[in-house]
C-alpha positions as CSV (number, residue, x, y, z in Angstrom):
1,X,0.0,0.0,0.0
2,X,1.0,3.2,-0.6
3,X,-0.2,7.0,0.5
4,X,-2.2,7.9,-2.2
5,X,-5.3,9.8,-1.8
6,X,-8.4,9.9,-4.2
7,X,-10.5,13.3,-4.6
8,X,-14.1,12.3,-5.7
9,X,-13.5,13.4,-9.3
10,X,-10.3,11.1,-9.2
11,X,-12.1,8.5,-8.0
12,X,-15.0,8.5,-10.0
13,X,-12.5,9.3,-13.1
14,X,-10.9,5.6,-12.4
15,X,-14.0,4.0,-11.7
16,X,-14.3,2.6,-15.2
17,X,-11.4,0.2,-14.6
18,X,-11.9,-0.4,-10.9
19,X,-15.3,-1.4,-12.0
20,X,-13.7,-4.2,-14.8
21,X,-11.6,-5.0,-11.9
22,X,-14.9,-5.7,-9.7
23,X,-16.4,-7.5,-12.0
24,X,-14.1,-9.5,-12.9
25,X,-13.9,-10.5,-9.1
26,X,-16.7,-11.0,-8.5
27,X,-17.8,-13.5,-11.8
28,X,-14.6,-15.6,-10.5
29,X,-16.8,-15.8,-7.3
30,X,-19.6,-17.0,-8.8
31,X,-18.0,-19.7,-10.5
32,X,-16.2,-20.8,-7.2
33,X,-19.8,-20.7,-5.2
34,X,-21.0,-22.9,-8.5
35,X,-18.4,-25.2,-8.0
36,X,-18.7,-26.1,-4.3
37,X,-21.0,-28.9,-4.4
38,X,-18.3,-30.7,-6.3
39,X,-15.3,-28.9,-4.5
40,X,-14.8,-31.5,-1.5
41,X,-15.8,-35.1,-3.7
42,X,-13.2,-33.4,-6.1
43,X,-10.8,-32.5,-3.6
44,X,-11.3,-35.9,-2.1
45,X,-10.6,-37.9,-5.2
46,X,-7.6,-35.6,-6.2
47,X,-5.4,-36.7,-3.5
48,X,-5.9,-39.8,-4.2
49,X,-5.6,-40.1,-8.4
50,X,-3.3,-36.6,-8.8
51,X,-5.5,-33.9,-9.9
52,X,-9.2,-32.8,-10.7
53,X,-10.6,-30.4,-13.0
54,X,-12.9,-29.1,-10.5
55,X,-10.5,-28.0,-8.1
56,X,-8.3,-26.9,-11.0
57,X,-11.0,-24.7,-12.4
58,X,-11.5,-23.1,-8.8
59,X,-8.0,-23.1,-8.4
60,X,-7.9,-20.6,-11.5
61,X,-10.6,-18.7,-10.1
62,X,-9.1,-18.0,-7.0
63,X,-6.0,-16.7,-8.8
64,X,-8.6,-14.4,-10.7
65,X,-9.7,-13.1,-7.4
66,X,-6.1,-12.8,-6.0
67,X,-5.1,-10.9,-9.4
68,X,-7.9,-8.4,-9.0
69,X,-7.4,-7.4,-5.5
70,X,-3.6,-7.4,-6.4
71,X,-4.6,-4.6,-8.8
72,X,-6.8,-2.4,-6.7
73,X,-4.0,-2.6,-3.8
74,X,-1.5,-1.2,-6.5
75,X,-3.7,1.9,-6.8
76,X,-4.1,2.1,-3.1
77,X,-7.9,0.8,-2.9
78,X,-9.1,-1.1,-0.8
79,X,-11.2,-4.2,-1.2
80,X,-13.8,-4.3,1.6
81,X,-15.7,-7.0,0.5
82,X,-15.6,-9.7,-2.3
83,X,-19.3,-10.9,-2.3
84,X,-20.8,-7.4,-2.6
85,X,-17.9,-5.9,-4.3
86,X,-17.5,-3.3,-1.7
87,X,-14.7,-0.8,-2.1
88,X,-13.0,2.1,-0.3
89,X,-10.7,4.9,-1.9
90,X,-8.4,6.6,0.8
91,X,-9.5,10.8,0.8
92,X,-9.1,13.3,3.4
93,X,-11.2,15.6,4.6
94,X,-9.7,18.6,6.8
95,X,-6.4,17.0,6.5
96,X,-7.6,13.6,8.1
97,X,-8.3,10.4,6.5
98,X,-11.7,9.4,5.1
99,X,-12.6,6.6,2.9
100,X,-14.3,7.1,-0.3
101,X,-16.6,4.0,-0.4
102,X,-17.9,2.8,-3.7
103,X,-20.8,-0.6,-4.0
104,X,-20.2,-2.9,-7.6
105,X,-23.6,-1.8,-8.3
106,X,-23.5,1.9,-8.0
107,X,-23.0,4.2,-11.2
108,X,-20.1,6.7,-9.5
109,X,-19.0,7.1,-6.1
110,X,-21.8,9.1,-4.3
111,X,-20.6,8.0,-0.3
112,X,-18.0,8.4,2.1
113,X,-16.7,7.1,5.5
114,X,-15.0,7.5,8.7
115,X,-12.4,4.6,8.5
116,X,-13.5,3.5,12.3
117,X,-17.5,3.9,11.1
118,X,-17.5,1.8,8.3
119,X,-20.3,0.7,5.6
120,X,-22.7,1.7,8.5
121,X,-21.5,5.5,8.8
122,X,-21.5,5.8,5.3
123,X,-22.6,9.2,4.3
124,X,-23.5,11.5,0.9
125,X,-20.6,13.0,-0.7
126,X,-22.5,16.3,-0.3
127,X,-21.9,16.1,3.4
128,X,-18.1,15.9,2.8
129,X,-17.5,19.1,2.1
């Protein structure tokens, strides 16, 4: 991690390709979640014979994941939360730390938060400044 800090025009500016990023996190999920049911049998059989295209397959979607986050933490965002794709972008406010906090689902960053609040203090942007 690094010390960067996102205005909201910066952060909404890069949302574009944080939101690829997102995505692509969280379609690697969904394929993990539809693999489960086979995930232990497969897991099971694989020490047994040497390998398993299930738990390859999830194996490749777990390094999907891993890349993703990777990514965001290169820009100094922080993943909050894989199944929701909940994200933060470090700001200040009055010289003090705030998080910019962005939902997968959400067309531009329109929230922020107190680091100790979290999601549940999340406020308007408006109120930001």
């Amino acid at each position: 991690m690094n010390d960067r800090r996102y205005t909201v025009a910066e952060a909404n500016a890069i949302l574009p390709h944080v939101r690829e990023l997102v995505k692509r996190i969280l379609l690697a999920r969904t394929h993990i979640l539809q693999l489960q049911p086979e995930l232990w049998p497969a897991i099971q059989a694989a020490v047994f014979n040497g390998g398993s295209k299930t738990v390859s397959e999830a194996t490749r979607h777990i390094i999907l994941i891993q890349e993703g986050i990777r990514a965001l933490q290169a820009l100094n965002i922080l993943v909050k939360d894989i199944n929701t794709g909940l994200i933060d972008f470090p700001a200040e406010r009055d010289g003090q730390l705030v998080l910019l906090c962005w939902l997968y689902d959400e067309p531009t960053v329109q929230f922020w938060h107190d680091p100790d609040t979290g999601f549940a203090g999340r406020r308007r942007i408006e109120e930001l400044f």
